[in-house]
Rosetta silent file (secondary structure, phi, psi, omega in degrees, C-alpha in Angstrom):
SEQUENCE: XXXXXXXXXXXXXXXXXXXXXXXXXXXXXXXXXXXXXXXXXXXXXXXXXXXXXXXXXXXXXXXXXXXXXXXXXXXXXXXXXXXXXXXXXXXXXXXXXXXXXXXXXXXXXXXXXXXXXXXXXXXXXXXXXXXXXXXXXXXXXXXXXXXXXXXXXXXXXXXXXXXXXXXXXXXXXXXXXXXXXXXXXXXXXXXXXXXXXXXXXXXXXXXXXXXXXXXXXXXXXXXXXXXXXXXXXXX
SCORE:     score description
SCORE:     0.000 S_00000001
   1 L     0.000  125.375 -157.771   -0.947  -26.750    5.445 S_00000001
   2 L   -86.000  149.521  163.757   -4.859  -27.076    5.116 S_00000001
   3 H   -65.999  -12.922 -171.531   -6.596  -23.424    4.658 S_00000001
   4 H  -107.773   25.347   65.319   -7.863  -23.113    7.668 S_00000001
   5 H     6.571  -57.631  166.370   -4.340  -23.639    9.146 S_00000001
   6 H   -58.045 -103.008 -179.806   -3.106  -21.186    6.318 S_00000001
   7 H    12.963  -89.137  152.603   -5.409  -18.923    8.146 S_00000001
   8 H   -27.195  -43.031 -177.752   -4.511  -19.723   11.885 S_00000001
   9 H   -94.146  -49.087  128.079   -1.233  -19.034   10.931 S_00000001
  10 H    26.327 -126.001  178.559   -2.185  -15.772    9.362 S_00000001
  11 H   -50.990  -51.803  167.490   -3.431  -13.986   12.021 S_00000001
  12 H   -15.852  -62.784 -164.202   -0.999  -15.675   14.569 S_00000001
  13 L   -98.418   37.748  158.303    1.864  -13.566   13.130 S_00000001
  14 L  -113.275  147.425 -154.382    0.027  -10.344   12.367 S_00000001
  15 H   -52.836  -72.995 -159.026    1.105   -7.537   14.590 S_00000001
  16 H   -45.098  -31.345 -177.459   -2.474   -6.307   15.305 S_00000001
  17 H   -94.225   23.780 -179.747   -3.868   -9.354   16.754 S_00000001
  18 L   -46.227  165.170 -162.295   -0.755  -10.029   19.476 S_00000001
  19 L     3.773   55.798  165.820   -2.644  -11.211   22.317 S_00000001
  20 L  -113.199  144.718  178.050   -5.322  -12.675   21.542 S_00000001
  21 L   -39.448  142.014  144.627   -5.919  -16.475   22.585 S_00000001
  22 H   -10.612  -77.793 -131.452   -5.721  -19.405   20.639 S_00000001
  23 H   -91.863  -28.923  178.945   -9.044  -20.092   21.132 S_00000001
  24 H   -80.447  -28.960  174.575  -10.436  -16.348   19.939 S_00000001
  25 H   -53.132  -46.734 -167.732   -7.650  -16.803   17.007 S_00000001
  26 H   -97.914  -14.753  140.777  -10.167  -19.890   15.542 S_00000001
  27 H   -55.357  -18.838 -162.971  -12.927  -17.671   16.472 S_00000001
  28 H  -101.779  -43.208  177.323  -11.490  -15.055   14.250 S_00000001
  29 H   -78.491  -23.092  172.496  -10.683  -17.589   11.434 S_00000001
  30 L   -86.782   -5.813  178.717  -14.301  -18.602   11.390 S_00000001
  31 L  -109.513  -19.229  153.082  -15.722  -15.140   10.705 S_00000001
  32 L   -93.976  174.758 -156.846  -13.056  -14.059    8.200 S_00000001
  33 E  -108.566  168.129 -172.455  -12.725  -14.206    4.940 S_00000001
  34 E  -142.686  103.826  165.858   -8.793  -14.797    3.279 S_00000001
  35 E  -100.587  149.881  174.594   -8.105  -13.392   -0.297 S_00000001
  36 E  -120.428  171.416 -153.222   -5.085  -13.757   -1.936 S_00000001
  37 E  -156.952  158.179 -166.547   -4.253  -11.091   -4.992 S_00000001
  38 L  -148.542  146.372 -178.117   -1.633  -11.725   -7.542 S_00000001
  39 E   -24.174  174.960  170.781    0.337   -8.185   -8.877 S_00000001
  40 L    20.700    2.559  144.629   -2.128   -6.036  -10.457 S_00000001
  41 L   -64.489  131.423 -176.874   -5.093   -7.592   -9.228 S_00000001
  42 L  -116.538  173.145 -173.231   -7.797   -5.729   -7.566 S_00000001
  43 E  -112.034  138.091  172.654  -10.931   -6.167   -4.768 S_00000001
  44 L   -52.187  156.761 -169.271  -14.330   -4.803   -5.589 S_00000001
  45 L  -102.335  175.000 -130.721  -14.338   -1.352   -4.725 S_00000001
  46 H   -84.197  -24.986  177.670  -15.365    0.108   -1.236 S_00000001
  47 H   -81.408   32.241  154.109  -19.388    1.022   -2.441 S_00000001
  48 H  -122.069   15.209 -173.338  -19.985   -2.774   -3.544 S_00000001
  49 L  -163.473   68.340 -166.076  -18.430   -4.008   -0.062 S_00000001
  50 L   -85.385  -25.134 -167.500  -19.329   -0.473    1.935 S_00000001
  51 L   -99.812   43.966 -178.874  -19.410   -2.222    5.913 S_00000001
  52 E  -144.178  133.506 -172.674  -16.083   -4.604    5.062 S_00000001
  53 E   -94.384  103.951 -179.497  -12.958   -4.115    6.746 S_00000001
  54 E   -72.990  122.363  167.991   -9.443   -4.825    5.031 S_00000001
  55 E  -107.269  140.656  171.916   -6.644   -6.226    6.972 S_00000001
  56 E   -98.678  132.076  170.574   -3.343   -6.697    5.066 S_00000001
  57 E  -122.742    9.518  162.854   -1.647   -9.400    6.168 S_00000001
  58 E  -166.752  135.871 -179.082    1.123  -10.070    3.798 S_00000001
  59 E   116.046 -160.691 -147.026    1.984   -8.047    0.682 S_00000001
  60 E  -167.225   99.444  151.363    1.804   -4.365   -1.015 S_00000001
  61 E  -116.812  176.057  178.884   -1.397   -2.663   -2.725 S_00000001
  62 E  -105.104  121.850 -173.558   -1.810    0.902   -3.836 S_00000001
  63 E  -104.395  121.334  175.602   -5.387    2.733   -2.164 S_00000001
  64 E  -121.890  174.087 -176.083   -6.708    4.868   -5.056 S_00000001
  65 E  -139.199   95.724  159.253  -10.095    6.781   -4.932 S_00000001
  66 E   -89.833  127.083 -148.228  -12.345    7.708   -7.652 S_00000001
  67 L  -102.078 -157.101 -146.025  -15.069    9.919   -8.111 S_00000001
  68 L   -83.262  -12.066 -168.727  -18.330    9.796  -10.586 S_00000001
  69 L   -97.235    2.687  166.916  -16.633   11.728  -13.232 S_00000001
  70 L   105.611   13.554 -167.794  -13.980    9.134  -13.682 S_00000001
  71 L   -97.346  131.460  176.698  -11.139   11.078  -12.248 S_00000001
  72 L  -143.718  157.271  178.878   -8.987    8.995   -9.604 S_00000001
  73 L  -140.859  137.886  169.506   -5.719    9.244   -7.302 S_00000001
  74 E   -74.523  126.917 -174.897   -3.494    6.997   -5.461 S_00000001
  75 E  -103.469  -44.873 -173.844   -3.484    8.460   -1.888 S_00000001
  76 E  -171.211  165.690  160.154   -0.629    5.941   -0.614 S_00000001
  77 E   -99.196  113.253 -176.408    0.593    2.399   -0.467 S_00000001
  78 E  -102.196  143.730 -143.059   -0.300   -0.097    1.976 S_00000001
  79 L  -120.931 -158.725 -164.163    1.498   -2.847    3.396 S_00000001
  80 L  -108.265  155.671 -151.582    0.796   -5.799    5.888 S_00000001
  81 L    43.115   34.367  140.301   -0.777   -4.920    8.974 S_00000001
  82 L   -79.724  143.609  135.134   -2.687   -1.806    7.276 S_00000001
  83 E   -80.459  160.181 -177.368   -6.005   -1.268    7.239 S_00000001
  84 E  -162.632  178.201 -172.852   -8.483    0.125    4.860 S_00000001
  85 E   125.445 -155.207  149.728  -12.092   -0.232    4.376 S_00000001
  86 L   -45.714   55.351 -163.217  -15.332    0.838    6.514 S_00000001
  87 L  -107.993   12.755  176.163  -13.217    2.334    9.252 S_00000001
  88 L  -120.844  164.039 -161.515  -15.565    5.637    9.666 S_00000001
  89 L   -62.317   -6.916  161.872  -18.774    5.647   11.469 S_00000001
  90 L   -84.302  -85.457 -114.912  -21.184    4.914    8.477 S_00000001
  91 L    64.938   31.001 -176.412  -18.880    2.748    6.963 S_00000001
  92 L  -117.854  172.862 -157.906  -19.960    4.494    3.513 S_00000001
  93 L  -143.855  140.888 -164.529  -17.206    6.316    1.414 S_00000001
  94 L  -100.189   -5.748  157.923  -18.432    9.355   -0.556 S_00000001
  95 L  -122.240  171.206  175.992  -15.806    8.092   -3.188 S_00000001
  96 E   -89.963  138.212  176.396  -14.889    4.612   -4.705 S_00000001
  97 E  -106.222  125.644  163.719  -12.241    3.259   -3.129 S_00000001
  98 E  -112.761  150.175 -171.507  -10.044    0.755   -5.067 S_00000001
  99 E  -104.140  115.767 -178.471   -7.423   -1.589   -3.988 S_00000001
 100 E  -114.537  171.834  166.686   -4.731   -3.440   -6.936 S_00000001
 101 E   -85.882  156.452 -171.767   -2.190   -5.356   -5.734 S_00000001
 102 E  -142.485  -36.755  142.340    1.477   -4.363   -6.497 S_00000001
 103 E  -108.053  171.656 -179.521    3.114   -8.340   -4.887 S_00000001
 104 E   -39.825  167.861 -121.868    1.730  -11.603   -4.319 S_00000001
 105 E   130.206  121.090  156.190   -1.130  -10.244   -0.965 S_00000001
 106 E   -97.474  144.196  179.867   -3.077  -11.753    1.533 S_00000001
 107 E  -137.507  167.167 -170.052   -5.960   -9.871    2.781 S_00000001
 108 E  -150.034  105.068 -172.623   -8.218  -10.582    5.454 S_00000001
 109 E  -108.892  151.211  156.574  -12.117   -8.951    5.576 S_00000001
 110 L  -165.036 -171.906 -144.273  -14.491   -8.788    7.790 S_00000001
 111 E  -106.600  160.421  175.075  -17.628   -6.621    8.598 S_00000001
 112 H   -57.239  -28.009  176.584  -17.701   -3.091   10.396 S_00000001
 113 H   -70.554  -44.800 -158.621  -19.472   -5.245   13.090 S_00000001
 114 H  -127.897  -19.041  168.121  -17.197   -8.017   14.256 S_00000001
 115 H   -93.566  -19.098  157.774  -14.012   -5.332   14.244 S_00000001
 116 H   -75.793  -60.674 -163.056  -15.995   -3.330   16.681 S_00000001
 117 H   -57.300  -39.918  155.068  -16.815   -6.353   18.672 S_00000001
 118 H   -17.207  -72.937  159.694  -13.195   -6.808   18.535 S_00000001
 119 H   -50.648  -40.318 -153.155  -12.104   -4.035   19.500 S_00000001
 120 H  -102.159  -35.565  169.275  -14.300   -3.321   22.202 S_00000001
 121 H   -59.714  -45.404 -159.052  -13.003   -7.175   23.826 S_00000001
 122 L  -119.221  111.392  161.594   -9.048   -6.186   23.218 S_00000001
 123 H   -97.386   30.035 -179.256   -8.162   -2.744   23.871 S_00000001
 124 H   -86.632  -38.445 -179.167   -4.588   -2.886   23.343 S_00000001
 125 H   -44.513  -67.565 -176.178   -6.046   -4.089   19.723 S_00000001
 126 H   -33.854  -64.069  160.666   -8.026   -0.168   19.696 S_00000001
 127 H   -34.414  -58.470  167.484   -4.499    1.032   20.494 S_00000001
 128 H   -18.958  -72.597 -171.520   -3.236   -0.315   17.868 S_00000001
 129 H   -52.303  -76.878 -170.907   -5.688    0.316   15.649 S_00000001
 130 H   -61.163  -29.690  173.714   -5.441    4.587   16.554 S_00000001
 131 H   -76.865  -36.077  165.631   -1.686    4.219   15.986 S_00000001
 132 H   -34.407  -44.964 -177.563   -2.193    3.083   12.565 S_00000001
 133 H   -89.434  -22.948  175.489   -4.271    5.940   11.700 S_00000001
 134 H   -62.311  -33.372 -155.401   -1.887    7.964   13.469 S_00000001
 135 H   -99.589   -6.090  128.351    0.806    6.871   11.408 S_00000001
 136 H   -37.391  -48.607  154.534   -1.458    7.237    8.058 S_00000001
 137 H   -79.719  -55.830  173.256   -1.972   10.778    8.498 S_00000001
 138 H   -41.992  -37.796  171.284    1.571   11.427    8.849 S_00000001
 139 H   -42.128  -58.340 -148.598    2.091    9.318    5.694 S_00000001
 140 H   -87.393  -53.004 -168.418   -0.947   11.675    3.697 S_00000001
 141 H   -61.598  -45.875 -168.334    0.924   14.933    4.861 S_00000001
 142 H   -87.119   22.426  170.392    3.921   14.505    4.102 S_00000001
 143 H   -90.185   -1.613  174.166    3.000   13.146    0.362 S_00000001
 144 H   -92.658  -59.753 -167.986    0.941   16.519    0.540 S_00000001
 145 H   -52.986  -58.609  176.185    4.005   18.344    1.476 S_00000001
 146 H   -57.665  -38.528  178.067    6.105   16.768   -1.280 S_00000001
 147 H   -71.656   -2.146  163.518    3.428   17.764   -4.117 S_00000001
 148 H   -99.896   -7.262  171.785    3.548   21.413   -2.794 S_00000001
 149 H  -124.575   -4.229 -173.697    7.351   21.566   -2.810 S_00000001
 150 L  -131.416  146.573  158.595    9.025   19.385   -4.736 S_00000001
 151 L   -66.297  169.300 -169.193    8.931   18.944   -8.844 S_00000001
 152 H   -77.242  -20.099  163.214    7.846   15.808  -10.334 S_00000001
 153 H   -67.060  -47.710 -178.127   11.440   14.822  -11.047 S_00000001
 154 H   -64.190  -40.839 -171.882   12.302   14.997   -7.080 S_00000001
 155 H   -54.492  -40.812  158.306    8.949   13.567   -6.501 S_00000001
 156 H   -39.331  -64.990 -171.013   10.129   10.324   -8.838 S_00000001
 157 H   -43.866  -46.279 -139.347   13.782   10.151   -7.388 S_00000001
 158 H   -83.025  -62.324 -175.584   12.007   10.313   -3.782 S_00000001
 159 H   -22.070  -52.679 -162.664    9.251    7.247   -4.723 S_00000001
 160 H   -46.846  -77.267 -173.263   11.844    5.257   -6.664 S_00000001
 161 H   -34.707  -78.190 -160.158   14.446    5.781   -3.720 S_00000001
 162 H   -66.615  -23.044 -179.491   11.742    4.816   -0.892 S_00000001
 163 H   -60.078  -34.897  173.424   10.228    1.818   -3.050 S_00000001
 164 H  -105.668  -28.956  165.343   13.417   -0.075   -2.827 S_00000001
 165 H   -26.376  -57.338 -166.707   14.376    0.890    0.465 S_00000001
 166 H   -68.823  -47.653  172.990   11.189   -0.595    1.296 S_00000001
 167 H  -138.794   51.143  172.378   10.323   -3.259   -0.561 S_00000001
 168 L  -107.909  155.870 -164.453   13.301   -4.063   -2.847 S_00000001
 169 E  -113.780  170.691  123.521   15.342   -6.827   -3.310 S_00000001
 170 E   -34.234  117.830  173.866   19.729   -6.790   -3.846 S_00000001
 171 L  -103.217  -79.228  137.835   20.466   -8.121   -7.156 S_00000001
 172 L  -139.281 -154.717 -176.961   23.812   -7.526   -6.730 S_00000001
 173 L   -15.808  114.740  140.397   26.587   -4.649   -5.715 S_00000001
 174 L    89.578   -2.033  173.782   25.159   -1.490   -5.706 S_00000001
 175 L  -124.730  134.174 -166.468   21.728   -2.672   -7.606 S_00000001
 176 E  -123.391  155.806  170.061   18.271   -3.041   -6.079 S_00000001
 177 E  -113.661  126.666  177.485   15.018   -4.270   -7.797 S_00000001
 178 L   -51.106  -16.608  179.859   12.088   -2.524   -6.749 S_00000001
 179 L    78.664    8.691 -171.565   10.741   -6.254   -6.031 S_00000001
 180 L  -145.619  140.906 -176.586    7.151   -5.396   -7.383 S_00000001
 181 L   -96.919   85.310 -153.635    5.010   -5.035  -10.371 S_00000001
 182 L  -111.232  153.195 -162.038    4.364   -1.403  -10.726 S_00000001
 183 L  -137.990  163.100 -165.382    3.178    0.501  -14.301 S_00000001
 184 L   -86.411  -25.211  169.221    4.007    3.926  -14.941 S_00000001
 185 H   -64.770 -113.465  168.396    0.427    4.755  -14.298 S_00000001
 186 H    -5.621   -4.961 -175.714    0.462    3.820  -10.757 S_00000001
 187 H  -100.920  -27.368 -179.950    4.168    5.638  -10.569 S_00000001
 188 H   -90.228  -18.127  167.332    1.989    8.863  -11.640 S_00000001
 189 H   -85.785  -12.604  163.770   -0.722    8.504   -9.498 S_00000001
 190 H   -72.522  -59.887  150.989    1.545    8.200   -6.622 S_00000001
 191 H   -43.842  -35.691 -179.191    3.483   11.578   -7.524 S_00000001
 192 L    94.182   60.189  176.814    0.606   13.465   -8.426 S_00000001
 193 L  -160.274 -150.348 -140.340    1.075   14.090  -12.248 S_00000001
 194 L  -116.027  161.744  164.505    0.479   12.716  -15.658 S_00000001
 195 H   -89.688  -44.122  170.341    1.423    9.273  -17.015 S_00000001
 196 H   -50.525  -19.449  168.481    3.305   11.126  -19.911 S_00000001
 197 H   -65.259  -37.646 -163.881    5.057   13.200  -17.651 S_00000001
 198 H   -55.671  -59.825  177.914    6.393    9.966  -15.528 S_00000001
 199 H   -10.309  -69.379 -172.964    7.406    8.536  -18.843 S_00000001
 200 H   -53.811  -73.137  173.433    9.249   11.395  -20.132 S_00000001
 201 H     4.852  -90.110 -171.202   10.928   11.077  -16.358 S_00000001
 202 H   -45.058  -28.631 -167.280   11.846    7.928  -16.703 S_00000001
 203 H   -72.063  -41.477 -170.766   13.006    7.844  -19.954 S_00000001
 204 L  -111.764   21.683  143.699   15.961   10.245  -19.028 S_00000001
 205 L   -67.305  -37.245  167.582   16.662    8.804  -15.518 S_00000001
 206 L   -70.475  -10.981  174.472   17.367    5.423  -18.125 S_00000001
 207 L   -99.148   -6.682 -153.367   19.471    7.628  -20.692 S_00000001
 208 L  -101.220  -32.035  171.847   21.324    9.009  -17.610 S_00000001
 209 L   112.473   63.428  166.033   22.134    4.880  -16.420 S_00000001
 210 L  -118.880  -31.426  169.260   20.453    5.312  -13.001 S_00000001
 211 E  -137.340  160.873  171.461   17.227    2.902  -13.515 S_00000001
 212 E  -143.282  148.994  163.095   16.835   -0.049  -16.674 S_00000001
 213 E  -135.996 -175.738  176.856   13.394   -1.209  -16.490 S_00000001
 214 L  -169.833 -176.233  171.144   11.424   -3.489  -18.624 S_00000001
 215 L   -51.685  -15.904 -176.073    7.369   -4.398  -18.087 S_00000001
 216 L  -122.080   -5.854 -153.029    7.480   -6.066  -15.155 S_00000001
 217 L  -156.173  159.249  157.686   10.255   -4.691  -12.916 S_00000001
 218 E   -87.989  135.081  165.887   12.545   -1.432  -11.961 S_00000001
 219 E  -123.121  146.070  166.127   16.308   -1.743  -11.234 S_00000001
 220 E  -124.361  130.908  179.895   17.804    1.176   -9.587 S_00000001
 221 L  -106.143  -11.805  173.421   21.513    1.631  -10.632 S_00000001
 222 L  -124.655   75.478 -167.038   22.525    4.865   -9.497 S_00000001
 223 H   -48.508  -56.272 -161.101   21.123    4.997   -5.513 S_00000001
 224 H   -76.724   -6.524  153.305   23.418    8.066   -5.195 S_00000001
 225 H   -75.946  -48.920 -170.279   22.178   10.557   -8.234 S_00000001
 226 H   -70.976  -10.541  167.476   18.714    9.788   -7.390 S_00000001
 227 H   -88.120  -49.645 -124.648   19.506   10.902   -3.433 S_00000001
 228 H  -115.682   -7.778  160.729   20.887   14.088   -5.153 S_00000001
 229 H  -121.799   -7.094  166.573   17.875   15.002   -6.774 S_00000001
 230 H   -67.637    2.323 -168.083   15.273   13.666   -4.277 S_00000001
 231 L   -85.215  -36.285 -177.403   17.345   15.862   -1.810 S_00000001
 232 L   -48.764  138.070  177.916   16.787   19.098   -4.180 S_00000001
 233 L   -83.027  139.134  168.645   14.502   21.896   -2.649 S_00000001
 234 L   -95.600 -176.819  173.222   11.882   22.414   -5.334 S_00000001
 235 L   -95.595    0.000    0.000    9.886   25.333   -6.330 S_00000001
């Protein structure tokens, strides 16, 4: 398969662009650009690229934000067919936004300019597009909700818990691999805490024989203790 084929094919199967023509599809392939990302690789951050538009089309990064004093947060993870980028009406960001990779990621940019032209040809595409954001704010609350109610142990359990739901693979009976290359830094910027706190976490979900980890990967071994404390009301 040639790249601009790799491309073509692309866009075919991502959800956002469902009906648009063939012939607007190789219009579409000539104005964007196609990155690929390897685990823990990242994309210049959103003030060196402020009018460029992110599409995910295959893959898993983590959107963190950081401001001048060097302080940053993971607001959530996004998956293929999110967006992220210039999507407000400057298309400047009053913090830097960075993107790493967490699997293997295709991404697909293009200017603030040609996704409004876009837009403004397909509006079921607009539709989309406003459900996305719809379902992005639900996403930001209720990770707001868990850091006002739940301790950083439920907050672990819950991540862990939804991480292989989501993107984990069956190793076998009763054991999933998160399927991704995730660092305890990135497990704490997701939770809202410390890296030493996750650590400490982790360390005695592994003495209790619920996760084994190693540098590159998570196994979760006890699904049901780790429901029983992401279930716990916190304080």
């Amino acid at each position: 398969m040639t790249t601009v084929d790799e491309k073509i094919w692309h866009l075919q199967h991502c959800p956002l662009f469902s009906g648009v023509s063939e012939e607007e599809l190789k219009d579409l392939e000539t104005i964007t650009v196609m990155i690929k990302l390897q685990p823990q690789e990242r994309i210049l951050s959103a003030h060196q690229e402020e009018r460029a538009i992110w599409l995910i089309k295959e893959g898993l990064v983590s959107l963190t934000y950081g401001d001048a004093d060097g302080k940053d947060a993971t607001i959530m993870l996004l998956r293929s067919g999110d967006l992220f980028g210039a999507l407000g009406e400057s298309g400047e960001l009053e913090y830097g936004e960075n993107v790493v990779a967490l699997k293997p990621t295709v991404l697909c940019r293009m200017t603030q300019e040609q996704m409004e032209s876009l837009l403004h040809k397909h509006p079921q595409m607009a539709y989309r597009v406003t459900k996305l954001s719809w379902h992005r704010i639900a996403r930001l609350q209720q990770r707001l909700a868990d850091i006002m109610t739940k301790s950083v142990r439920e907050r672990l359990a819950t991540l862990l818990l939804n991480l292989a739901t989501e993107y984990g693979r069956e190793q076998e009976a009763g054991i999933r691999s998160l399927g991704l290359t995730i660092t305890h830094d990135d497990l704490a910027r997701l939770v809202g805490s410390s890296r030493e706190m996750v650590s400490k976490v982790m360390g005695s979900f592994r003495e209790l024989g619920w996760i084994r980890s190693s540098r590159k990967t998570i196994e979760i071994l006890d699904i049901a203790s780790l429901e029983e404390v992401a279930n716990t009301v916190g304080i």
